[in-house]
C-alpha positions in Angstrom: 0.0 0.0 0.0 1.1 3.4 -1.0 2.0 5.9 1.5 -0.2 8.8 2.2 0.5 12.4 3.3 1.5 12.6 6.7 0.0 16.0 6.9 -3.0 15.8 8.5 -5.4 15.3 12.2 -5.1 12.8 14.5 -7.8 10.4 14.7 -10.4 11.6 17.2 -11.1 8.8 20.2 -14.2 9.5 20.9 -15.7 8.6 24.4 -18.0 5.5 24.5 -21.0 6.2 26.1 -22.6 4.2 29.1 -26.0 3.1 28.7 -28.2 5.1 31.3 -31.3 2.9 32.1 -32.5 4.8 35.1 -32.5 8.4 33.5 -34.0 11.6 34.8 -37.2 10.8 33.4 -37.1 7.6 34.9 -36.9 9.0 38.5 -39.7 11.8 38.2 -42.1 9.0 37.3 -40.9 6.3 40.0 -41.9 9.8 42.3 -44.4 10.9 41.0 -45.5 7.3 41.7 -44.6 7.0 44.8 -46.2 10.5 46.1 -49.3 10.2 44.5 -49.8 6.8 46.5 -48.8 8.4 49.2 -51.5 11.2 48.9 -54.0 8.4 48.1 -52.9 6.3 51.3 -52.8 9.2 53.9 -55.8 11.3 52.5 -58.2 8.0 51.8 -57.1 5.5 54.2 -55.7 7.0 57.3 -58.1 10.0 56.8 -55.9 12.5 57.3 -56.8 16.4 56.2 -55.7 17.6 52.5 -54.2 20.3 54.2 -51.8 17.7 55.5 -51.8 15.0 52.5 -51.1 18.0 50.1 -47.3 18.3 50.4 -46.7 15.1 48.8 -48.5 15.7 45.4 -46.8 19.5 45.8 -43.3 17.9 46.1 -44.3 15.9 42.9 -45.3 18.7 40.7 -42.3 20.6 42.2 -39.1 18.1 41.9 -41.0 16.3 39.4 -43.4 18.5 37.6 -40.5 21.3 37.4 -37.6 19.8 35.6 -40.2 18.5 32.6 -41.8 22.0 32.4 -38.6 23.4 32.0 -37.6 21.2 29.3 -40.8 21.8 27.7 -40.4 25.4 27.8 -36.5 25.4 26.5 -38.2 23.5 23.3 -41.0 25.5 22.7 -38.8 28.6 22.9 -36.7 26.8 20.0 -40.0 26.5 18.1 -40.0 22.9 19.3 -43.7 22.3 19.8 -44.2 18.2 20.9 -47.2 16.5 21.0 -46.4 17.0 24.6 -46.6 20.5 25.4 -50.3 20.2 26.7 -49.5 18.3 29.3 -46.6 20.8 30.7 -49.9 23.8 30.2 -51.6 21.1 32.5 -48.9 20.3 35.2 -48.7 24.5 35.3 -52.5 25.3 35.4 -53.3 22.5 38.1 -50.5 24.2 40.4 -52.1 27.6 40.1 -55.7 26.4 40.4 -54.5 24.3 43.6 -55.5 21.2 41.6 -52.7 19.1 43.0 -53.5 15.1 42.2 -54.7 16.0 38.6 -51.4 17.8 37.7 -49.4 14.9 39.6 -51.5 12.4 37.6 -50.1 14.5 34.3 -47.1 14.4 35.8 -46.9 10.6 36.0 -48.3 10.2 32.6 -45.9 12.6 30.7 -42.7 11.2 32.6 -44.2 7.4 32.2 -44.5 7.6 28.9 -41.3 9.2 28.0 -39.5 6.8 29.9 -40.6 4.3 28.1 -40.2 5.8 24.8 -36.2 6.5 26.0 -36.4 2.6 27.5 -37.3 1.5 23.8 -35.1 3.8 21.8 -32.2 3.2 23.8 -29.1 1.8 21.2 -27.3 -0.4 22.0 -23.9 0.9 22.1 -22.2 3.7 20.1 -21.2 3.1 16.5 -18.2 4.7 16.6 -17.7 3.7 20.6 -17.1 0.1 18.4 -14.8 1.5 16.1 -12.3 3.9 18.7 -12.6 0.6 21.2 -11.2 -1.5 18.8 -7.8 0.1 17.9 -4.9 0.2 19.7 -3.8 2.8 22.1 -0.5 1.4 22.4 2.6 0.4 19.7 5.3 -1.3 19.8 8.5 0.7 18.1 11.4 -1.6 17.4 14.8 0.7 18.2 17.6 -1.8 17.6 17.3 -4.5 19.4 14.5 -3.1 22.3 11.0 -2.4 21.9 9.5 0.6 23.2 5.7 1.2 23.8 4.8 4.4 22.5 1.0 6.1 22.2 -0.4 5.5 18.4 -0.1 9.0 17.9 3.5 9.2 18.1 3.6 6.8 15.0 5.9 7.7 12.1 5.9 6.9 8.8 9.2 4.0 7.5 9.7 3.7 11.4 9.3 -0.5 12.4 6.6 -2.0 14.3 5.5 -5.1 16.1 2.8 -6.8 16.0 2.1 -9.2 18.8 -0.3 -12.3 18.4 -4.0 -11.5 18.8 -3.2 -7.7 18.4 -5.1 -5.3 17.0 -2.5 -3.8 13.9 -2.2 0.0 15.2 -1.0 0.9 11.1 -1.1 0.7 7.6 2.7 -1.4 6.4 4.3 -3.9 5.3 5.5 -6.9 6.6 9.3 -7.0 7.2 10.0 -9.8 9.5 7.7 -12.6 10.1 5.0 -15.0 8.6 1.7 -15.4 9.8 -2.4 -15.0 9.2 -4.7 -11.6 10.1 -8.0 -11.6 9.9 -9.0 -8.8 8.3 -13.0 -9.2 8.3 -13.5 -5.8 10.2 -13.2 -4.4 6.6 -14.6 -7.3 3.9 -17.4 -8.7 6.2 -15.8 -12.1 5.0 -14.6 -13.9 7.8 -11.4 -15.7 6.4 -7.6 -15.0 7.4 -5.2 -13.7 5.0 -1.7 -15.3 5.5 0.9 -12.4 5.3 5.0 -12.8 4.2 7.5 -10.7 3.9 6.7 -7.8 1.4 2.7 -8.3 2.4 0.8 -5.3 2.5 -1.2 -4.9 6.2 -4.4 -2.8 7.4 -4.8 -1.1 10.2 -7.4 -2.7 12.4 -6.6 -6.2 11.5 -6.6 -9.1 14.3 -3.1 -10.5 14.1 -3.4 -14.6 14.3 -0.8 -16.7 15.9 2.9 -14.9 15.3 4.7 -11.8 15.9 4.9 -10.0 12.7 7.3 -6.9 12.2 6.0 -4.1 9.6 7.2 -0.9 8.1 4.2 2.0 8.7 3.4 3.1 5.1 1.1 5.4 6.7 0.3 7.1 9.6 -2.7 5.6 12.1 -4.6 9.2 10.9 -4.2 8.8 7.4 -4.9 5.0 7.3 -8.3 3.1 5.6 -9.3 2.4 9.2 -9.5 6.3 9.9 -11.3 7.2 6.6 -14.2 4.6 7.8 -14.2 6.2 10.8 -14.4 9.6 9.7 -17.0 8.9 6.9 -19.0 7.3 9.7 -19.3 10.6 12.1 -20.1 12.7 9.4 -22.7 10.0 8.5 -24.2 9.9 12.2 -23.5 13.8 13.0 -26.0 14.7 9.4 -28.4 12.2 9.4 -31.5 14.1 8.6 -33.9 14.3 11.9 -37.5 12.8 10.9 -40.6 13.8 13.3 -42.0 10.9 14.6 -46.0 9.8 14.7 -46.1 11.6 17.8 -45.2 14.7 16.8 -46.9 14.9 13.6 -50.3 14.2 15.0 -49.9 16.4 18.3 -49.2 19.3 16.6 -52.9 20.3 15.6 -54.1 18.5 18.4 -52.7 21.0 20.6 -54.1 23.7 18.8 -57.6 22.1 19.2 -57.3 21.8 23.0 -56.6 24.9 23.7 -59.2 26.7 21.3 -61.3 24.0 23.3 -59.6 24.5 26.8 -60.5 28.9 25.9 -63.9 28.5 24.6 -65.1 26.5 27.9 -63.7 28.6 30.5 -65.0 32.3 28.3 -68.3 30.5 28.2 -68.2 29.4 31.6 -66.6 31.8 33.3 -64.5 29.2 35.1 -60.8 28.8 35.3 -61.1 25.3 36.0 -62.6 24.2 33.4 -59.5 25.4 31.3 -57.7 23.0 33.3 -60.5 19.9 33.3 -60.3 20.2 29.4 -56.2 20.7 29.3 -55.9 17.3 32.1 -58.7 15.4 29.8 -56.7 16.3 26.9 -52.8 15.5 27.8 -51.8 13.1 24.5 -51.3 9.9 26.6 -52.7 7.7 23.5 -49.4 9.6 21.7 -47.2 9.4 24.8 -48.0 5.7 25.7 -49.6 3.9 23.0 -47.0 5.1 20.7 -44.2 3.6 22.9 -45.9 0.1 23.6 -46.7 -0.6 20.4 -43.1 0.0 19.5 -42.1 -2.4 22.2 -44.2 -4.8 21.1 -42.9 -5.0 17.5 -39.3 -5.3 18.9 -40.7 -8.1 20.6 -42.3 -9.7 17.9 -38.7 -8.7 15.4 -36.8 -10.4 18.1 -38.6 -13.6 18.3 -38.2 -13.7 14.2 -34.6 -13.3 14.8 -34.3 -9.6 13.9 -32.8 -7.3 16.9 -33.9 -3.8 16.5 -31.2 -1.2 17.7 -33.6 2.0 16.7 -36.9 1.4 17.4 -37.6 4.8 15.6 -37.0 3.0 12.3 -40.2 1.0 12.5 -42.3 4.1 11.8 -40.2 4.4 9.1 -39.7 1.5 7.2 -42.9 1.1 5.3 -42.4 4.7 4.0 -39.3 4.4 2.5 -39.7 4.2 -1.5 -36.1 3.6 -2.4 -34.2 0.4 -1.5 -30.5 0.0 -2.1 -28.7 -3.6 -2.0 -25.2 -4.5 -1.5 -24.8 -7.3 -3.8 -22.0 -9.9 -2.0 -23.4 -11.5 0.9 -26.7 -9.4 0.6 -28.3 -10.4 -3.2 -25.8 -13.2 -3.8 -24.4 -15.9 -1.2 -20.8 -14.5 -1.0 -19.7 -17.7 -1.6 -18.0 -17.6 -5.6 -17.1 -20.4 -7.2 -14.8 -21.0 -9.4 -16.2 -22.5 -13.3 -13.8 -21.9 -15.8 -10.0 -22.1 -15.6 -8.9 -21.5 -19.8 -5.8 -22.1 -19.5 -3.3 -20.7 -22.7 -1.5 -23.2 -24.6 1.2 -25.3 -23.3 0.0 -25.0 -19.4 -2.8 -27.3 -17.7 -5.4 -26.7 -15.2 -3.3 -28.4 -12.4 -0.3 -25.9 -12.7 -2.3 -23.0 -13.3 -4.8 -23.7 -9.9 -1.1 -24.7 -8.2 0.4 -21.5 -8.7 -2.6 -19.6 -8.4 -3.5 -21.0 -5.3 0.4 -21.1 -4.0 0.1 -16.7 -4.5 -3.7 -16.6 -3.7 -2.8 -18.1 0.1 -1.0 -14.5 1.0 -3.9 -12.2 -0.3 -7.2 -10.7 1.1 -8.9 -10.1 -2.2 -12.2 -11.7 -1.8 -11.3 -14.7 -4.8 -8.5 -15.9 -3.1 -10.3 -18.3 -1.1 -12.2 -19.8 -3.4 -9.0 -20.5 -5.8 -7.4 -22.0 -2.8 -10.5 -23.9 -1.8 -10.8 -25.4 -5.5 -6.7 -26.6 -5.4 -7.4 -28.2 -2.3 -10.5 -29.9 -3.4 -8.9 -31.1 -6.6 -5.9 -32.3 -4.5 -3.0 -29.7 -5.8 0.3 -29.2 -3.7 0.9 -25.6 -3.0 4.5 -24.3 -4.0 6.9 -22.0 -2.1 6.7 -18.9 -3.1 8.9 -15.7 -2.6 8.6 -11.9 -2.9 5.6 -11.7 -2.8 3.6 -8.1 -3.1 0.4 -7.1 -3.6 0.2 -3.1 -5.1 -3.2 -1.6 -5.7 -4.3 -1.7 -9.2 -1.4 -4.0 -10.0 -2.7 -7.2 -8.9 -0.9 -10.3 -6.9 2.6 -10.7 -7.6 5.3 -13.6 -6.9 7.7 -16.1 -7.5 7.7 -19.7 -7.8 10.6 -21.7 -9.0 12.3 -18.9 -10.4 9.4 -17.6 -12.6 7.2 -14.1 -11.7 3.6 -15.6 -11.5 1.2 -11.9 -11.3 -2.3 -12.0 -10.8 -4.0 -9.4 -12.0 -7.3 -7.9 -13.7 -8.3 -7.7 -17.5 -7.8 -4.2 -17.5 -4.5 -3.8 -16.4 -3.3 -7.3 -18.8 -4.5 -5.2 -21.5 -2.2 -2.3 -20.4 1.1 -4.8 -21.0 1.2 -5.4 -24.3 -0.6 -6.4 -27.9 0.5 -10.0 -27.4 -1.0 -10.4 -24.2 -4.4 -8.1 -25.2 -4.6 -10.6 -28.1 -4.5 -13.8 -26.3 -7.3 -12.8 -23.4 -10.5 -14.9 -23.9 -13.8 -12.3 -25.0 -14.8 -11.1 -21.3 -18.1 -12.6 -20.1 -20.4 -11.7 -17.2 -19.4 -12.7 -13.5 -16.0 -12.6 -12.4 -12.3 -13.0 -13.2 -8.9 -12.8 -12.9 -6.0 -13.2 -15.6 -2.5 -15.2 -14.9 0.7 -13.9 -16.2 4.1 -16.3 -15.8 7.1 -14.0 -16.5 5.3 -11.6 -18.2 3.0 -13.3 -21.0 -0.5 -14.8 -20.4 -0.9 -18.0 -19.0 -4.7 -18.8 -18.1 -8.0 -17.1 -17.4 -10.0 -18.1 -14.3 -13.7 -17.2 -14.0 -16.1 -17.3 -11.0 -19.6 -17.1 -10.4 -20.8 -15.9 -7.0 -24.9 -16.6 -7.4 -27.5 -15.1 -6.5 -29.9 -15.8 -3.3 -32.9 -18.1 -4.1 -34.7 -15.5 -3.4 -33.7 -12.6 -4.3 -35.4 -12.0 -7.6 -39.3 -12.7 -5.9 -37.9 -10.3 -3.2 -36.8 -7.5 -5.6 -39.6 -7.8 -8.3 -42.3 -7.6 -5.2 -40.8 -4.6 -3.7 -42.9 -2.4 -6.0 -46.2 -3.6 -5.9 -46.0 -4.7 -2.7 -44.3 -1.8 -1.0 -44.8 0.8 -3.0 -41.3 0.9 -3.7 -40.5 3.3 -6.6 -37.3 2.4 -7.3 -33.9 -0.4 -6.3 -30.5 0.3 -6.9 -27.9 -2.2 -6.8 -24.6 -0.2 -5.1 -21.4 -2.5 -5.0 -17.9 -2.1 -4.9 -17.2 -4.5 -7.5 -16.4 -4.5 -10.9 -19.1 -3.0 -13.2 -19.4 -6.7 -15.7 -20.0 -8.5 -13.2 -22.6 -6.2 -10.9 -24.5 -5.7 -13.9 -24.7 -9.6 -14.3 -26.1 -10.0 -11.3 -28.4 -7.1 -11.6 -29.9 -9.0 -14.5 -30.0 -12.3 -12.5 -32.3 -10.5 -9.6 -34.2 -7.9 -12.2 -32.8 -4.7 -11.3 -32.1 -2.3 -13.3 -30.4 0.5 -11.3 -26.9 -0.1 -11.0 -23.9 1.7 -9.9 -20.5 -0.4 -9.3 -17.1 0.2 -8.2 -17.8 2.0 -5.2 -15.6 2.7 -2.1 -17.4 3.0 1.3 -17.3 7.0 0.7 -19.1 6.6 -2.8 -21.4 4.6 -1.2 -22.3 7.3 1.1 -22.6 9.8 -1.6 -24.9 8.1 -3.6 -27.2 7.3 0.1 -27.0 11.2 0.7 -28.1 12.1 -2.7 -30.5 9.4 -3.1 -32.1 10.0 0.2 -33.1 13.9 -0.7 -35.4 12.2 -3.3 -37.4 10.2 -1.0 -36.5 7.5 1.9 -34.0 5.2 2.0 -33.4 1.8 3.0 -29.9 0.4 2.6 -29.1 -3.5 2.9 -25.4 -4.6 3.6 -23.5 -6.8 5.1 -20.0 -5.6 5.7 -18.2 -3.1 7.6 -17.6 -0.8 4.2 -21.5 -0.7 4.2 -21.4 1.2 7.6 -21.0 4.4 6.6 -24.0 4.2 3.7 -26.4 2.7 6.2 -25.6 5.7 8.7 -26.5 7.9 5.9 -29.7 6.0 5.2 -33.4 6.7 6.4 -33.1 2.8 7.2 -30.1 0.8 7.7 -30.4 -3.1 7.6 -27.6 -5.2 8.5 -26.8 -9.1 7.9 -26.1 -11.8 10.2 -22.8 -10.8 12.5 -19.9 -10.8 10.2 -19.0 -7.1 12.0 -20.0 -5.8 15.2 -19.0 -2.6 13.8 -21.9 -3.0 10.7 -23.9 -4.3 13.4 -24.1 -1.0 15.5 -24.2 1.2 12.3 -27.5 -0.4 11.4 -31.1 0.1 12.9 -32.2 -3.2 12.4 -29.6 -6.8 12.3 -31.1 -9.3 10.5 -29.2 -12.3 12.1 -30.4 -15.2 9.5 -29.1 -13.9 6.2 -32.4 -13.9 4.6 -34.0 -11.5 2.2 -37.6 -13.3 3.1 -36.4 -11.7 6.8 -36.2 -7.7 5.7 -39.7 -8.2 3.8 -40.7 -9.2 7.2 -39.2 -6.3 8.8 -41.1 -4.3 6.5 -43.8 -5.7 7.5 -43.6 -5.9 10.9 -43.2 -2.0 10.4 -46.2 -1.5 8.5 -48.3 -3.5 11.3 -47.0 -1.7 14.4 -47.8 1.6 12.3 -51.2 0.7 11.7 -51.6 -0.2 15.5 -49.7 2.8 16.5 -52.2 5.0 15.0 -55.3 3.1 15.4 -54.5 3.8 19.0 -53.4 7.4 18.9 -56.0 8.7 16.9 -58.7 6.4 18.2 -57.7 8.0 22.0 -57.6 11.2 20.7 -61.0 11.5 19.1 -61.9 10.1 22.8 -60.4 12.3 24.6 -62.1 15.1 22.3 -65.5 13.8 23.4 -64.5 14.1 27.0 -62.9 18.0 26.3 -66.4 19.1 25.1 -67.6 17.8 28.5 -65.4 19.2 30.4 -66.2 22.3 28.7 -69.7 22.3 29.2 -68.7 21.7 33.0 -69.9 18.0 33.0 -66.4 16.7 34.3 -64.0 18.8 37.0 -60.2 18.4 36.6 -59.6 15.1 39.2 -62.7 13.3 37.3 -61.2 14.5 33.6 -57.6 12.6 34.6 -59.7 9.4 35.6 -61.4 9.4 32.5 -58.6 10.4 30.3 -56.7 6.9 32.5 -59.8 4.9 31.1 -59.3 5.9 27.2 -55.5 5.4 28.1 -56.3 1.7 29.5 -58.0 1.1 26.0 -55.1 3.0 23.5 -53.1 0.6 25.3 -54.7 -2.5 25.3 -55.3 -1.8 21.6 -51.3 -1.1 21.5 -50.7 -4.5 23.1 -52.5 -6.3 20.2 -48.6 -5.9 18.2 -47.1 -8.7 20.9 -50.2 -11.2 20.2 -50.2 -13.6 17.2 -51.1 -12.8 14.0 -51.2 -13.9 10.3 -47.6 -14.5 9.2 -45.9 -11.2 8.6 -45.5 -12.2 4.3 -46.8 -11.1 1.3 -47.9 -14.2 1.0 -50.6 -14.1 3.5 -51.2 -10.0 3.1 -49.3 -9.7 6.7 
């Protein structure tokens, strides 16, 4: 690997976040709890005057009531109007009127349900928590015949590192000194070890296997491929696009009609309480509440189907996104190619061609190389020493065995070397390839054919009728013949190939100011892309680091599984709203009656608990069986 410019920022570390599960919110509604049973004990059972039961529903709307009517204020001051501002009107209106158990009762229900929405949106861990946690902090500098341990950030370009076993390579480099394996799946998603000689080309973030390998940095930690992901994937996290959620949405003119409803009663009535019987009758709980359960419910239900959801916000989003873009290895295809053709020029045979093929194929990380090892192994081939080895991008694999320079490269560049070669290469043909040269003219062509998923062309084709998907774009890093062969496998016809990780999230970005995005991957170059996505899907657990980028992990790599995500989506929105609006239009009923004067402010918080109860109960339907979640079946 080429150097890069040394003149540039150390890689930010940033701090991994601790999961808070008792939060703020957590602790108001635990008190609010807590007093209003209090109030309820003393005032009902031990009969004690209100004078004297007071203080504990006061000490609920002040240490508990206060801190969420400030928060409420600070938004609406940033034009931040949520579907639960009525309730901080109520928790205010209830402590002027004296109305203290029906503005602790608003209390409970505002904290309750937030704590529940921040109990089911809580992630997992931090994306890029995973990625600073899993490089070094520490070197090891070879001076002479010592090793000194020095901070990665004192690294230095041509200076000599070691790499102890089952360490975590701190660089980009070479290898110097040493032979051994690294597992470079952090980057590929293909978990296989690369074996690594001297003149071997390493990544930073690798997992050293069972030796000590010594490597000259070709670039510093900051400047590295490891960094670049990283970087990508802040910018990816720090822009994503901020949807409003169900809640919001449907709370915004609902607040407007309580009030105008809240106003009319207490002008027409000429009392003040009846301002605050409507305002208690109407606090959103269906949207606070419902909203959350229902959301619960469908992680439940993901779960048991073997899909983890890490943003439980993405469920409300799911079913609206009308663009879907698929990696293509290990996502639309198996990830498994195998070899079919090995056209061999004349005066060579198959067996030579797979032996020294497989013999330079042992030390390299491109994806092929296993499957050319694999296939000598199967057929029984010796592998054969080889020496000075080196792998430069855009040259290919490069080697000697017996005194001959075996390179393995790609058609394009064999074209760059000469007529004689260009004239020899077989017509190119849909999949993949690779050619061999033996000391500089042609020696065989070897062709693969990774296929596609079973299902992968019933999934794509019912995308649009199904889902109301407009439009599927295959984005791949791979070469353009043999994307666009697979494209026409699986029937789509949107195809963009050769992308790095940072295409990738270019084309998300630009793609996601058209309409919602979903993005389907599988390896840890996909991260960045499904960061930048309305919806990021990940496969099975090839990377933890893909894993935490994504908002849903798919952990049988199935296709049949997203279309059930979708799904599963689709259902709790239905539910979600059934419930919200259903316990709106209830609660409207009850504001005209409190309006009228038919129901006082404690009587209004008991019957706005009842149309709660049923929101609720309605949300809980999610978590009970139902009709498979297919196409198949109309789930």
């Amino acid at each position: 690997m080429s150097a890069r410019s040394s003149a540039s920022q150390p890689v930010a570390q940033p701090a991994t976040p601790r999961r808070q599960f008792f939060t703020l919110t957590t602790a108001i509604a635990l008190f609010a709890l807590l007093g209003i049973a209090a109030y309820l004990i003393t005032r009902y059972l031990l009969h004690l005057p209100f004078n004297q039961c007071r203080w504990t529903l006061i000490a609920v709307l002040a240490a508990g009531g206060g801190p969420l009517v400030f928060d409420l204020t600070r938004k609406a001051l940033t034009g931040d109007f949520g579907a639960d501002l009525l309730a901080g009107i109520s928790i205010v209106t209830s402590l002027v009127l004296g109305e203290y158990l029906a503005g602790s009762i608003v209390v409970l229900m505002l904290s309750g349900g937030t704590a529940l929405e921040e109990y089911a949106t809580q992630r997992a861990s931090s994306v890029l928590g995973a990625l600073a946690r899993r490089m070094p902090r520490i070197a090891h500098r070879r001076q002479g015949e010592q090793l000194l341990n020095i901070d990665v950030s004192e690294i230095q370009i041509g200076e000599q590192l070691v790499v102890f076993p089952h360490e975590v390579c701190p660089a980009d480099g070479v290898v110097v000194a040493g032979s051994g394996s690294m597992d470079e799946s952090y980057l590929t998603g293909e978990p296989f070890l690369i074996q690594k000689v001297n003149g071997a080309s390493v990544l930073s973030g690798s997992l050293n296997g069972e030796t000590v390998l010594t490597i000259s940095v070709s670039s510093l930690p900051a400047d590295s491929r490891y960094a670049k992901i990283m970087r990508v994937m802040r910018e990816a996290e720090t822009n994503r696009p901020q949807l409003r959620r169900i809640a919001d949405r449907l709370g915004s003119w609902y607040t407007v009609v309580a009030l105008g409803v809240a106003g009319i009663g207490w002008i027409l009535g000429g009392d003040p309480t009846r301002f605050l019987a409507v305002l208690v009758i109407a606090t959103p709980c269906p949207l606070l509440l419902a909203i959350p359960i229902a959301i619960i419910g469908a992680i439940s239900v993901a779960a048991s189907r073997g899909i983890i959801i890490k943003d439980p916000s993405m469920l409300e989003r799911i079913d609206t996104c009308r663009t879907i873009i698929l990696d293509k290895t290990g996502t639309l295809t198996y990830g498994r190619p195998a070899l079919t053709d090995v056209l061999c020029a004349s005066g060579q045979t198959r067996e030579r061609i797979l032996q020294m093929a497989a013999s330079l194929e042992q030390y390299s990380k491109h994806p092929l190389a296993k499957t050319i090892r694999e296939a000598a192994e199967h057929e029984g081939i010796a592998l054969a020493a080889v020496s000075e080895i080196g792998e430069k991008p855009g040259l290919g694999l490069e080697g000697t065995i017996d005194g001959r320079h075996i390179q393995i490269t790609g058609r394009k560049r064999s074209m760059t070397l000469g007529d004689a070669i260009a004239a020899k290469l077989p017509p190119p043909s849909a999949g993949m390839e690779c050619i061999l040269l033996v000391d500089g003219s042609y020696a065989a062509t070897l062709r693969f054919r990774d296929a596609p998923r079973e299902e992968s062309r019933s999934f794509v084709t019912h995308l649009g009728p199904r889902h109301r998907v407009n439009r599927v774009l295959l984005l791949s890093g791979d070469r353009e013949a043999e994307v666009r062969y697979l494209a026409g496998e699986v029937g789509i016809s949107d195809v963009l190939a050769s992308q790095s990780p940072e295409d990738k999230v270019a084309v998300v970005k630009s793609e996601s100011k058209l309409a919602k995005t979903m993005f389907v991957g599988d390896g840890i170059n996909d991260a960045p892309a499904m960061q930048a996505a309305t919806v990021g899907v990940a496969f099975g657990q090839n990377s933890d680091i893909t894993a935490e980028a994504a908002d849903a992990v798919v952990l049988e790599t199935s296709l049949s599984k997203v279309d059930e995500l979708i799904h599963i989506g689709r259902r709790m929105r239905r539910i979600a709203m059934q419930s919200a609006v259903g316990g709106m239009a209830a609660s409207m009923i009850g504001m005209l009656l409190a309006a009228a004067g038919y129901l006082p402010p404690v009587a209004g918080a008991v019957t706005q608990e009842v149309i709660d109860v049923a929101a609720v109960l309605n949300a809980l339907r999610m978590v009970f069986p139902h009709r498979e979640l297919s196409d198949d079946s109309g789930g």
